[in-house]
GUFIKE-654791 format. One line per 5 residues: number of its first residue (from 1); their letters; for each residue x negated, y, z of N, C-alpha, C. Coordinates in steps of 0.1 Angstrom, whole numbers. Each point is the difference from the previous one (the first is absolute). Layout:
BEGIN
NUM = A = X:Y:Z:X:Y:Z:X:Y:Z | ...
END
This chain:
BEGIN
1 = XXXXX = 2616:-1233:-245:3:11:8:12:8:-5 | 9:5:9:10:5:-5:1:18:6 | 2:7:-12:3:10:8:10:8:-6 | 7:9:19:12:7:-12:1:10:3 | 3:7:-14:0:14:-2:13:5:-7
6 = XXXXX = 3:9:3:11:8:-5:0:-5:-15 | 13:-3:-7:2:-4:-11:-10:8:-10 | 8:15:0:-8:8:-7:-12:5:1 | -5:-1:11:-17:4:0:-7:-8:-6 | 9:-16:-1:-11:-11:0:1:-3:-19
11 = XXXXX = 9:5:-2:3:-3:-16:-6:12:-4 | -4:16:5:-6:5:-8:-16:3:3 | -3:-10:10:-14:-5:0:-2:-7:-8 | 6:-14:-6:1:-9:-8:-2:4:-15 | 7:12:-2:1:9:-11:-16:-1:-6
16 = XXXXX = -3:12:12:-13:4:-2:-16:-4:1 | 3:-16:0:-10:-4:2:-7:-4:-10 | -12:-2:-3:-7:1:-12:-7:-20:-2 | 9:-3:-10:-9:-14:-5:-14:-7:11 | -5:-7:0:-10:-5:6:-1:-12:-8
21 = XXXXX = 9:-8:-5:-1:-14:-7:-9:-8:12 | 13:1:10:-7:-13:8:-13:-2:5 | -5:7:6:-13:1:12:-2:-9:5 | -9:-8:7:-2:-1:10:2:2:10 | 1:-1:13:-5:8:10:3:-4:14
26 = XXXXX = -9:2:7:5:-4:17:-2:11:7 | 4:2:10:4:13:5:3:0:17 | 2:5:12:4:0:11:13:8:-2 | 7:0:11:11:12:6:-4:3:15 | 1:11:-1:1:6:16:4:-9:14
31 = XXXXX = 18:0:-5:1:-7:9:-2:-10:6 | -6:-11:-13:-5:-11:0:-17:-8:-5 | -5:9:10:-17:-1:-8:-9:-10:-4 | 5:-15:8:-3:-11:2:7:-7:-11 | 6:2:-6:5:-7:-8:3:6:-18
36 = XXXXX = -10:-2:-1:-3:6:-20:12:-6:-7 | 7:9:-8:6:-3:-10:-6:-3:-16 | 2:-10:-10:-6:-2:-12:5:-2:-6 | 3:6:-9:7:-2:-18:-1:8:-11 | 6:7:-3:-3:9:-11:8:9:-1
41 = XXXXX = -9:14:-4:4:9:3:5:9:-18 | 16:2:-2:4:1:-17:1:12:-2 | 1:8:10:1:20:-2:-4:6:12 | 0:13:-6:-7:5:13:-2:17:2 | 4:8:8:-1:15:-5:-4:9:14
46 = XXXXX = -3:13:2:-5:2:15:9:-3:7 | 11:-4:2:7:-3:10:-1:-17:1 | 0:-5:-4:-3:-14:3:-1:-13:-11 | 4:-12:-1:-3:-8:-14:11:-10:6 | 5:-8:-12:5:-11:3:-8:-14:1
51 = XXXXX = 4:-10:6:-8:-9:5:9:-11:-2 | -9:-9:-9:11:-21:0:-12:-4:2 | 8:-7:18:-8:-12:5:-4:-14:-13 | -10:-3:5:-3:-15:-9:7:-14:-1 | 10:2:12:11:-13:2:16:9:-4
56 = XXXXX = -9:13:-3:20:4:-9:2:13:7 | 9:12:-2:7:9:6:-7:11:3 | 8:13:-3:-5:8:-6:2:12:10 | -11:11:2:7:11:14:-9:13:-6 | 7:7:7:-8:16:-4:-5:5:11
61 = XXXXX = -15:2:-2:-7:7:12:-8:7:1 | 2:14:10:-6:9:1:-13:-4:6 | -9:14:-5:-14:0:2:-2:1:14 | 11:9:9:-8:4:9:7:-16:12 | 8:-7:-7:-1:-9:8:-12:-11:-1
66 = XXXXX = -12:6:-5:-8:-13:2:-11:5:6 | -9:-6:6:-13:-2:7:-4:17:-11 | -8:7:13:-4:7:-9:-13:-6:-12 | -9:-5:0:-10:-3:-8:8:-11:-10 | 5:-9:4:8:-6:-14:5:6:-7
71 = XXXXX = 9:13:6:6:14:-12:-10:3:-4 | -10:3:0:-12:7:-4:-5:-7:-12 | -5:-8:5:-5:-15:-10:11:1:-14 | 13:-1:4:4:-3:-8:4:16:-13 | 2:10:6:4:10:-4:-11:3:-5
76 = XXXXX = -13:0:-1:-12:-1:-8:5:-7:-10 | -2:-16:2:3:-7:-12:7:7:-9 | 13:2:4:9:8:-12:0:10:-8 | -17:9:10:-2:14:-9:7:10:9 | 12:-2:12:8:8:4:-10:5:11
81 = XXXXX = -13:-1:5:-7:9:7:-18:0:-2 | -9:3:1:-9:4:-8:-11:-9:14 | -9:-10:0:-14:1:7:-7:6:6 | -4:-2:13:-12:14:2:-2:6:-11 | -9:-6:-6:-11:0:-7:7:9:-15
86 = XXXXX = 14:-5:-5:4:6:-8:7:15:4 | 6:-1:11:5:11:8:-10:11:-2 | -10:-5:6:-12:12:4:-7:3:-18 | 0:-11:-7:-4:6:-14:-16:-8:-1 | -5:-9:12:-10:-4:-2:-3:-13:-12
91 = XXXXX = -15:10:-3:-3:-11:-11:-17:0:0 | -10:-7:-5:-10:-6:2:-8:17:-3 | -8:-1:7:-13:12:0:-12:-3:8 | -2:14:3:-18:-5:10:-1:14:11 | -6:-1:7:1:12:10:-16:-4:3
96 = XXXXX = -8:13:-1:-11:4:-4:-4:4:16 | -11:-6:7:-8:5:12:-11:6:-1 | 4:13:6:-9:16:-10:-8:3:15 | -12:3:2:-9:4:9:5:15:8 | 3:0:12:2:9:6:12:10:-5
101 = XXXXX = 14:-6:-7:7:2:-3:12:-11:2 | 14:1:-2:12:-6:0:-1:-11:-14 | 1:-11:5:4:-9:-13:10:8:-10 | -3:-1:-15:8:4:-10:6:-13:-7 | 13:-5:-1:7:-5:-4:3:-1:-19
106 = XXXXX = -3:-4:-6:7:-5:-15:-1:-13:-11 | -5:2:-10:-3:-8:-13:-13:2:-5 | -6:-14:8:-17:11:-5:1:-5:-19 | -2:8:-7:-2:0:-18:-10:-11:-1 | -14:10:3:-7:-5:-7:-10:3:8
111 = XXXXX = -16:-10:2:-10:4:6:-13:6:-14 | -6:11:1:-9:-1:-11:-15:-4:8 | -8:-1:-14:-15:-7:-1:-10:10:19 | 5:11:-1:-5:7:12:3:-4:10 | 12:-5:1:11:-7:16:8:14:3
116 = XXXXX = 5:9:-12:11:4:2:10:-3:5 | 12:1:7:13:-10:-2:8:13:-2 | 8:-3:-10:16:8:-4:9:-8:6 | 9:13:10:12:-11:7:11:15:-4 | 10:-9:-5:11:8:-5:6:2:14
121 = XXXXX = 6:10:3:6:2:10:12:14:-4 | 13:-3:0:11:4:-1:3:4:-15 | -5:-6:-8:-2:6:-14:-12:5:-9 | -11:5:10:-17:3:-5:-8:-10:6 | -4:5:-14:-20:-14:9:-8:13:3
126 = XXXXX = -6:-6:16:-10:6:8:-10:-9:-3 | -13:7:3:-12:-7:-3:-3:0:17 | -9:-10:1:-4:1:13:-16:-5:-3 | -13:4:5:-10:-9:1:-4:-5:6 | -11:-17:-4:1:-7:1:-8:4:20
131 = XXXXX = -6:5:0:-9:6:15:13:2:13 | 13:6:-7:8:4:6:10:-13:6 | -5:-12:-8:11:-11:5:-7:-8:9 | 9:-4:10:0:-11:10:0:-13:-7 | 10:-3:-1:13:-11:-6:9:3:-5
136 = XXXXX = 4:-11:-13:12:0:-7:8:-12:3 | 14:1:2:8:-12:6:10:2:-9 | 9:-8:-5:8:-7:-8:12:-1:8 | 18:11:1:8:-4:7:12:6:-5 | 11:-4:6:14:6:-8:-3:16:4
141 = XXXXX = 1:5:-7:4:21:2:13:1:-7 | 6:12:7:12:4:-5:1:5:-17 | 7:-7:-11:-3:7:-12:1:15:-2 | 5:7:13:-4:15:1:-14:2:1 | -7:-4:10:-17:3:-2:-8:2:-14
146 = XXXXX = 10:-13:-9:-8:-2:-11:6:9:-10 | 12:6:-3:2:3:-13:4:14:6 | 6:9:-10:9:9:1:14:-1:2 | 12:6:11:11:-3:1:8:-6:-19 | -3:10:-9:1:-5:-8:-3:-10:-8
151 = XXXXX = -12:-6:-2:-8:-11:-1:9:-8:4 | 1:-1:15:6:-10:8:17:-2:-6 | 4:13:-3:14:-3:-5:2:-8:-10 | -9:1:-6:3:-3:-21:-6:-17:5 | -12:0:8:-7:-18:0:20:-10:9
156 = XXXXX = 5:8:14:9:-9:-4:16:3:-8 | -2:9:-6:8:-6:-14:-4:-11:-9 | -14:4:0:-3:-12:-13:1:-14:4 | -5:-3:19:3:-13:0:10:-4:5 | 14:8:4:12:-4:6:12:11:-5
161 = XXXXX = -1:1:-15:11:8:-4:18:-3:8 | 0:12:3:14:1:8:10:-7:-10 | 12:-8:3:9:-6:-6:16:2:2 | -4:2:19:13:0:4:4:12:14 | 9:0:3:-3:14:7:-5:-3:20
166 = XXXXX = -4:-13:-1:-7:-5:10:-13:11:-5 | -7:-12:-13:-11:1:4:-5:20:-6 | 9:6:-8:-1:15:0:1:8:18 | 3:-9:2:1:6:16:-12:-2:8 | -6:-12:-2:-9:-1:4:-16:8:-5
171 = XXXXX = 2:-3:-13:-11:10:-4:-2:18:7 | 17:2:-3:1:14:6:-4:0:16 | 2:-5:8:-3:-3:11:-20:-1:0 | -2:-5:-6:-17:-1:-2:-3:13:-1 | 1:9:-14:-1:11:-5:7:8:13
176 = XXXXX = 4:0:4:7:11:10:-10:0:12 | -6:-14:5:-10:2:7:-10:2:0 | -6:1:-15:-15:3:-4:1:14:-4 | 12:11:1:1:12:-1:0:-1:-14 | 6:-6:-11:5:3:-14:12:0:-4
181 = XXXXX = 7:11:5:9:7:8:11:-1:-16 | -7:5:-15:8:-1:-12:7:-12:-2 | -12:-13:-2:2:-13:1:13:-5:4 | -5:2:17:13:-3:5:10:2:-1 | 3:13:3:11:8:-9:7:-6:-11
186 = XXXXX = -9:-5:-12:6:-8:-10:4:-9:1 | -7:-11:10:6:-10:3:12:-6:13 | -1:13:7:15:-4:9:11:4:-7 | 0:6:-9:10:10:-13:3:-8:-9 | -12:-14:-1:6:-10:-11:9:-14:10
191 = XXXXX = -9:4:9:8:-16:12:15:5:1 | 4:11:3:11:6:2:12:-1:-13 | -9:0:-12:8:-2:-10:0:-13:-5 | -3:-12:8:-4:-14:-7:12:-6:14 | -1:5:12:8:0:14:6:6:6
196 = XXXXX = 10:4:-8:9:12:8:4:2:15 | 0:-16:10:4:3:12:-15:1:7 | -12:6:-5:-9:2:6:1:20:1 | 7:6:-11:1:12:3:2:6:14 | 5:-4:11:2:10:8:-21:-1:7
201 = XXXXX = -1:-13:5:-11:-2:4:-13:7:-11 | 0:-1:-10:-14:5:-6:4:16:-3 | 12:10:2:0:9:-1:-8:7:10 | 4:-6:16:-8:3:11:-18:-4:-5 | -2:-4:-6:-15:-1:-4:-3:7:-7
206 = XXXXX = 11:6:-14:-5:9:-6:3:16:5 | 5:-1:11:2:15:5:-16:-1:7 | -7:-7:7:-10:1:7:-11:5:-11 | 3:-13:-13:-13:8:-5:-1:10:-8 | 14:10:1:3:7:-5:-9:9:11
211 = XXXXX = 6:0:9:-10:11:14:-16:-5:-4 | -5:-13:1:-15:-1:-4:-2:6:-12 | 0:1:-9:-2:4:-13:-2:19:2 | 14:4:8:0:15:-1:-17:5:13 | 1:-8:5:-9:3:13:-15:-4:-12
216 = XXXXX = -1:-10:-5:-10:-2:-8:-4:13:-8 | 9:4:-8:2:16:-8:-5:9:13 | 5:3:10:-6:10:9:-13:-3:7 | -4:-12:-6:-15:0:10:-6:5:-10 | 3:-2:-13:-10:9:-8:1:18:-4
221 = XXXXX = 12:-3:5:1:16:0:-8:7:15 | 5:-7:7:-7:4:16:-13:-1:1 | -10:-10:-8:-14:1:-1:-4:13:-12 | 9:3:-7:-10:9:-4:5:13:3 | 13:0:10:-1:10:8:-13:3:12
226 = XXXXX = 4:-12:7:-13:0:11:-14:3:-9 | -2:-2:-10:-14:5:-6:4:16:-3 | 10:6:-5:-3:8:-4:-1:11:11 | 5:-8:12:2:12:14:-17:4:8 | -1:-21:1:-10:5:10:-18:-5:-7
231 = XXXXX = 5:0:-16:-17:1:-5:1:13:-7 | 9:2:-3:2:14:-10:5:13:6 | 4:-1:9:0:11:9:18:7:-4 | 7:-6:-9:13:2:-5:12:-5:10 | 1:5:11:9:-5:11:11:4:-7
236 = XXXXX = 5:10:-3:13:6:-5:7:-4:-8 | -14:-4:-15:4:-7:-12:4:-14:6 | -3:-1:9:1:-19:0:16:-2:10 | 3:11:10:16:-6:2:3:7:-4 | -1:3:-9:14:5:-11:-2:-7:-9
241 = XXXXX = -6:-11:-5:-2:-12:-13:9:-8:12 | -6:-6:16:6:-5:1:20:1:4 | 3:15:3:16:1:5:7:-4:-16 | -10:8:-12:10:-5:-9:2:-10:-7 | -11:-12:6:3:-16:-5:12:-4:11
246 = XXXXX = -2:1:11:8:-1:8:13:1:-2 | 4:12:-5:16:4:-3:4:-6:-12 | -9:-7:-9:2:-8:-13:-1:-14:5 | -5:-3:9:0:-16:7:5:3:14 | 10:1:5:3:-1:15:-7:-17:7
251 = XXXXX = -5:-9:-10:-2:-14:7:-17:6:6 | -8:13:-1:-11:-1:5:0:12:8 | 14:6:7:-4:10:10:-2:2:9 | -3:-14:7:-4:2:16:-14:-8:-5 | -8:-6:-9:-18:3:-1:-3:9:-2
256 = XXXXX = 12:8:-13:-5:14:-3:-4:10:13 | 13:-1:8:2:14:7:-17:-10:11 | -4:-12:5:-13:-5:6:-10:9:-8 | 1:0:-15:-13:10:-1:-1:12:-7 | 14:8:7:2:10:1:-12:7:9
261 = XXXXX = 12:-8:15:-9:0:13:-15:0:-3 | -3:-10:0:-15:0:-3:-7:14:-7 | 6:2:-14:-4:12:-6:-6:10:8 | 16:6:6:6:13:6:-16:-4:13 | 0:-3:5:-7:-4:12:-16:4:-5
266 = XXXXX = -3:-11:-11:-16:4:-5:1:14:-4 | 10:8:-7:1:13:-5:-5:7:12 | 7:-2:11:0:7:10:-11:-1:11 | -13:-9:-2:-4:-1:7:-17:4:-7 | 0:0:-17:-7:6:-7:5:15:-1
271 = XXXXX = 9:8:1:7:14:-2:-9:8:16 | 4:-9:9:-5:2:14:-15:-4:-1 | -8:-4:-4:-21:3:1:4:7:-11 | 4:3:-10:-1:12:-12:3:14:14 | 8:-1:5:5:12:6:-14:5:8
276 = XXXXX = -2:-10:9:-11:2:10:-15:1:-4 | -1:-7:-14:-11:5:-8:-1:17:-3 | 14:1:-11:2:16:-4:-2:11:16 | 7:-5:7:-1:12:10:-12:3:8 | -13:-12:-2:-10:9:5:-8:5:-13
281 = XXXXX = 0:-5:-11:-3:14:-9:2:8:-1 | 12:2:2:5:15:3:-1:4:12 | -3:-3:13:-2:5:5:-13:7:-3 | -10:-4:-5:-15:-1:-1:3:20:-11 | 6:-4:-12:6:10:-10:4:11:1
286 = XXXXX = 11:-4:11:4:15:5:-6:7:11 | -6:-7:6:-8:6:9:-12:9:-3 | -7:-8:-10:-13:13:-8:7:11:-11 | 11:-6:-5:13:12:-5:2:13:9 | 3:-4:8:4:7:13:-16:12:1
291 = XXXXX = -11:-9:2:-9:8:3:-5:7:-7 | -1:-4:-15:-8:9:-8:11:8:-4 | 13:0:0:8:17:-2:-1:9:12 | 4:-5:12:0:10:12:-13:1:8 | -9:-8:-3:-12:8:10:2:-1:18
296 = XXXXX = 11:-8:2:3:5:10:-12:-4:14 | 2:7:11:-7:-3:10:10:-17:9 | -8:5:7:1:-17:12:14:2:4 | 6:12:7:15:-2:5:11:-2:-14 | -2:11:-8:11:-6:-11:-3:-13:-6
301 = XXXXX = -11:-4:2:1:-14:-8:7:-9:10 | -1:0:16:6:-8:7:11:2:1 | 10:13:-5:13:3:0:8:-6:-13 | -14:3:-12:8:-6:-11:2:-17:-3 | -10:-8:9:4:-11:-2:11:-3:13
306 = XXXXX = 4:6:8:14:-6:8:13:6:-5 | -5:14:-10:15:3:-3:3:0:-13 | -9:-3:-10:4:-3:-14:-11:-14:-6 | -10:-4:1:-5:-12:-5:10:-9:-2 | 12:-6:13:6:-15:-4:11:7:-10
311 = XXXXX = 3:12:-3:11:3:-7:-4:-2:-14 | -15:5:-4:-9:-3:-11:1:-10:-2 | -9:-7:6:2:-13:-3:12:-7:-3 | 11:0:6:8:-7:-5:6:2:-14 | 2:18:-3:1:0:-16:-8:-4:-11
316 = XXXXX = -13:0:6:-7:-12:-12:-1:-10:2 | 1:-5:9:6:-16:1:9:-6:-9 | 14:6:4:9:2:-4:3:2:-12 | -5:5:-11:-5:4:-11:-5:-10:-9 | -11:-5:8:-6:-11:-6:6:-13:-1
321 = XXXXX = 2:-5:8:8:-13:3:18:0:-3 | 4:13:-3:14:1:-2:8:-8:9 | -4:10:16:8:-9:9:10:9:0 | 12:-9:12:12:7:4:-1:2:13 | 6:9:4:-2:5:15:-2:-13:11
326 = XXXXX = 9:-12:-6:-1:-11:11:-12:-8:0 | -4:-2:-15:-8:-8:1:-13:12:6 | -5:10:-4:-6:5:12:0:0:15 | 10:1:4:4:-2:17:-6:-14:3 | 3:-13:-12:-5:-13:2:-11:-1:-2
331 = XXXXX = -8:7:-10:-13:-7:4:-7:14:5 | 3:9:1:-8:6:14:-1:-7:13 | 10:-7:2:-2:-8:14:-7:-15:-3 | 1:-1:-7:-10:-13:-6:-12:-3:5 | -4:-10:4:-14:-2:1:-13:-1:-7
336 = XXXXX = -9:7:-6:-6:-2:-14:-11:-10:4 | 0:-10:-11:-12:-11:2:-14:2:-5 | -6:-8:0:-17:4:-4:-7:6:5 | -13:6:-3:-9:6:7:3:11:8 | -1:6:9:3:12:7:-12:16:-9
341 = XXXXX = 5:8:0:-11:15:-9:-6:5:18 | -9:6:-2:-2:10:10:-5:13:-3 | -1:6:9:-4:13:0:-5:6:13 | -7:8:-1:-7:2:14:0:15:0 | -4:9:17:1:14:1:-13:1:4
346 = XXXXX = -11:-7:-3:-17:1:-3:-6:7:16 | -2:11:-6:-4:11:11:13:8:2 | 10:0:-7:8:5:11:9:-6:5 | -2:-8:8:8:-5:6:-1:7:14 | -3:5:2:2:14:13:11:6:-1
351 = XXXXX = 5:1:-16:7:11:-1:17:-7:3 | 5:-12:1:7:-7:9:-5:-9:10 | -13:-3:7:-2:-5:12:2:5:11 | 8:-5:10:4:9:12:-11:9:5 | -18:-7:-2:-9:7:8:0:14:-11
356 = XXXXX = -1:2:-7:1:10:-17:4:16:14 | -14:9:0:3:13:10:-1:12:-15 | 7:11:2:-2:10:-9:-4:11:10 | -8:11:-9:-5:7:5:-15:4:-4 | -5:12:3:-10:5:-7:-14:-3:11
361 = XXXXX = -9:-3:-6:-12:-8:-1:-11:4:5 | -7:-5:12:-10:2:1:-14:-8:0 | -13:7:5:-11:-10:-5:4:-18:13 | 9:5:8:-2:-14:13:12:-3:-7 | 9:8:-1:12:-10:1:7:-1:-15
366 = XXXXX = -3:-9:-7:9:5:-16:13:-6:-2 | 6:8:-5:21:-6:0:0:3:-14 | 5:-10:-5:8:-4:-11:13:10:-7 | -5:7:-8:13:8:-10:4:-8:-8 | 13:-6:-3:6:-5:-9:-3:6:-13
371 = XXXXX = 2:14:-1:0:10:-13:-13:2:-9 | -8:0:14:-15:0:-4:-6:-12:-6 | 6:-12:7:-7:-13:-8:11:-3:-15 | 12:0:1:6:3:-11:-6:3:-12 | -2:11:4:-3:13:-16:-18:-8:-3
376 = XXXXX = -3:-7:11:-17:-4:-5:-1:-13:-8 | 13:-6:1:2:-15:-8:3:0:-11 | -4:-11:-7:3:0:-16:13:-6:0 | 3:3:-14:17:-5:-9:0:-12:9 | -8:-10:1:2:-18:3:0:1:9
381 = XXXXX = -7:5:10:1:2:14:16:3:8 | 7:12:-7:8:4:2:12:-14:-4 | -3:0:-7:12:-13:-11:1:-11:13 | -10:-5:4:0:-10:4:5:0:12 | -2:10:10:5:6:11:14:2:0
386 = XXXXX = 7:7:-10:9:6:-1:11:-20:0 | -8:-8:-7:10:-15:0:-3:-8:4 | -11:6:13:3:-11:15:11:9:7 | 0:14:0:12:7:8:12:-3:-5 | 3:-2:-12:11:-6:-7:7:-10:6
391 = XXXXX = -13:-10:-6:2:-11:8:5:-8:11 | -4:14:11:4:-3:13:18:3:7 | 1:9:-9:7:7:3:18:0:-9 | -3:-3:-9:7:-1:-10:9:-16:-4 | 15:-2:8:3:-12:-3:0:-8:-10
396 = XXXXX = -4:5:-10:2:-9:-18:-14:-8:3 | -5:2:10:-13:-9:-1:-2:-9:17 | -10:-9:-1:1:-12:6:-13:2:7 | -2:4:10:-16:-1:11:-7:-13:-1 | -9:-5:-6:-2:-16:3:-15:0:12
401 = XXXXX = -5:12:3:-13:-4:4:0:16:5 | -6:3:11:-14:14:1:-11:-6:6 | -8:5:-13:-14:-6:9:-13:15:4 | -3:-4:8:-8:14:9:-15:-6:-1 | -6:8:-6:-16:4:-5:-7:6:9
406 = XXXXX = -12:0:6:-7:7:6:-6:12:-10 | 0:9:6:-6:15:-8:-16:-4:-4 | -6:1:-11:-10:-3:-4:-9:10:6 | 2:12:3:-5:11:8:-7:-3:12 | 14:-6:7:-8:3:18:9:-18:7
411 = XXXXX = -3:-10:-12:8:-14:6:6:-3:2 | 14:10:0:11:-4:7:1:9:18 | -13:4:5:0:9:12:9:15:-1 | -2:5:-7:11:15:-4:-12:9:-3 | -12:-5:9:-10:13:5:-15:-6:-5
416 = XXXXX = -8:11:-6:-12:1:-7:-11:4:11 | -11:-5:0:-7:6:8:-11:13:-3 | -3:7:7:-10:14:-8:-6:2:9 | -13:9:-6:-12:3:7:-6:10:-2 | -8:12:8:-2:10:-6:-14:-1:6
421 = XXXXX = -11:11:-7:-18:2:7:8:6:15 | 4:12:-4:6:11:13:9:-10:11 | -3:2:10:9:-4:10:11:7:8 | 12:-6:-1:10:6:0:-4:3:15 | 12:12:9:1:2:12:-1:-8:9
426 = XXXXX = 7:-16:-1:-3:-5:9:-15:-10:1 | -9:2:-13:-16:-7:1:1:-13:-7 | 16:-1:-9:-2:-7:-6:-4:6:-14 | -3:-12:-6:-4:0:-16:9:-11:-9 | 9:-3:2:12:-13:-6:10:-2:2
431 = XXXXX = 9:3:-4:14:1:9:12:-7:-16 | 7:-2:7:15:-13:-12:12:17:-5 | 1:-1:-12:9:3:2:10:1:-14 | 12:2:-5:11:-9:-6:-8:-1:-14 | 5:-16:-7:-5:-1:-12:5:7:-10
436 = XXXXX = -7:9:-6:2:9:-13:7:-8:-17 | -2:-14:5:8:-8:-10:12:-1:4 | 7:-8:13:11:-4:1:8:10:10 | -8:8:3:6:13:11:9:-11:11 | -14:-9:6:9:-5:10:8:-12:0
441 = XXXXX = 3:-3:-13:12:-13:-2:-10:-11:5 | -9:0:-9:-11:-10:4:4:-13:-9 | 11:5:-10:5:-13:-8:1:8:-11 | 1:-15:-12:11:4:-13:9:-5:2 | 6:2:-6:15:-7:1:4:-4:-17
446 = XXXXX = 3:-16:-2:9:-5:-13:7:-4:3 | 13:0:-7:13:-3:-3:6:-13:-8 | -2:-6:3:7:-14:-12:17:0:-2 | -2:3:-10:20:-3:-2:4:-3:-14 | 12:-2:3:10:-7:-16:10:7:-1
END
């Protein structure tokens, strides 16, 4: 076979071809598939090998002009490309069939007198027992399953010490995909210095694992950020560990600024149920505050919760949580999650039910004083009343429910029934008239809100 190639390409292929001392070998070409070429093959390098037919004459030929699988076949033989089997790193183990769990993959050690089995898996022996196994099968696993990346590095040193900056390339190539990022490192740095015209090509490899390596450094910075934000409650401490790894590594600022986001987000969504937690304690706080200094009756208490309670409130809010004016505006309009609080206006709920009549009292007809039932109710009574009215009324809070009670008095009717010995004017003796508990509402009324 004859082929021709630019003077100079083909003499400094010729150059660089590495010894074979005469191979064997038969082979296909592309263009010609049907017809195998045989002789022997005297050098050979990734771009292709020289070739003397058996009846004489001698040609240079490239890899990619042959059959793909004859390139293959042969470019193994030479060491110039790696087997499945060696590619992937597989070598003899066992893969362990575990009851109601995923098969575990390694090197079983050793079985003891109990029917323990020890199966090394990535570096440690796990014990598994003997109740727990299905089956043990016998099959190639990746020598990652079995050892540790380092393990793995040092076992193929020992049995394929690098010589030439082929095979330092190749190792590095192994190590680069089992994530032993130093390794490699050392060994495309030694291919480069054993092969100078491989520099432009493996610098592009070592810029990459230059980015892997810095990203490797930020996942462990970013995991014990992410621990320290959202198990430790340290949102603040943790993007600011992370902005200033970041400005010391620009190769991890767009994962960093990902769990920034994240952070800022959980901060903010734990800051908001803190918020909505704090503000019905305080409302609860300043409310019996309120009461036990001023004493007040029923209308100042309804004046003071529409024209100073949310102002209260918000300065201890505000106080507590060390917000800023915005993030208040934000999570006031917030939705608060979890259980809803209530509160209820008991028996007085007359005293905002449309039916609710004022006015002074007689034995048929009895009306409801706000002031009068007021001043008769205890501290809790009042409290509780005063933050369903809140409640209703007051935008920092969220209505989730009113639920309406029948008056335990007169059932939910408004009106009690009575009887006297004496008969009234018209011959009766029984006559209805308003219930002295609910003055008429004929309800309680509770409040559910957030």
């Amino acid at each position: 076979m004859k082929r021709y190639l630019p003077p100079l390409l083909l003499l400094l292929l010729v150059i660089g071809l590495a010894s074979a001392e005469r191979v064997p070998a038969q082979f296909r070409l592309r263009k010609d598939p049907n017809s195998p070429m045989r002789g022997f093959i005297t050098a050979f390098n990734d771009e292709g090998f020289t070739f003397e037919k058996f009846r004489g004459g001698k040609s240079t030929v490239r890899w990619d002009d042959l059959v793909k699988e004859d390139a293959q076949t042969l470019r193994i033989r030479f060491k110039l490309e790696q087997t499945e089997a060696e590619r992937l790193g597989l070598v003899p183990g066992h893969e362990l069939r575990l009851k109601g769990t995923e098969p575990v993959r390694g090197y079983l050690e050793r079985i003891d007198e109990d029917g323990k089995h020890w199966l090394r898996v990535g570096g440690l022996l796990h014990a598994y027992p003997k109740d727990r196994i299905e089956k043990v099968i016998e099959t190639k696993v990746p020598e990652g399953d079995i050892y540790s990346p380092d393990e793995v590095y040092a076992r193929r040193l020992q049995r394929t010490p690098p010589t030439n900056a082929m095979e330092h390339r190749r190792l590095a190539d192994y190590l680069y995909d089992i994530g032993s990022w130093d390794g490699a490192d050392k060994h495309y740095r030694m291919a480069m210095a054993k092969d100078p015209a491989l520099r432009q090509k493996l610098e592009e490899r070592l810029a990459e694992l230059k980015a892997y390596q810095e990203d490797a450094a930020s996942a462990t910075v970013l995991k014990k950020a992410s621990k320290m934000g959202n198990l430790d409650g340290k949102y603040s401490d943790a993007i600011l560990m992370i902005r200033d790894f970041v400005e010391a590594n620009p190769g991890a600022a767009r994962r960093g600024q990902q769990v920034i986001e994240r952070l800022e987000q959980r901060q903010f969504e734990k800051k908001n149920a803190l918020f909505h937690r704090i503000k019905n304690e305080e409302l609860d706080r300043t409310i019996r505050r309120f009461l036990a200094r001023s004493k007040p009756g029923i209308d100042e208490s309804k004046s003071w919760v529409l024209s100073s309670l949310e102002k209260e409130l918000r300065e201890r809010i505000k106080a507590r949580l060390e917000l800023t004016p915005e993030e208040w505006d934000l999570f006031k309009e917030s939705p608060a999650k979890g259980a809803p609080h209530w509160a209820t206006y008991r028996d007085g709920t007359f005293v905002v039910d449309k039916r609710a009549k004022v006015g002074k009292s007689s034995k048929r007809a009895i009306r409801g004083d706000p002031n009068t039932w007021w001043r008769g109710g205890a501290t809790t009574t009042q409290t509780t009343w005063m933050k369903a009215f809140a409640a209703e009324r007051l935008k920092i809070f969220e209505v989730v429910m009113v639920r309406n009670s029948h008056c335990t008095r007169c059932g939910g009717t408004g009106r009690v029934k009575k009887g006297s010995v004496n008969a009234l004017e018209d011959g009766r003796h029984e006559w209805k008239e308003t219930c002295p508990r609910c003055y008429g509402a004929g309800e309680d009324r509770a409040v559910a809100y957030k």
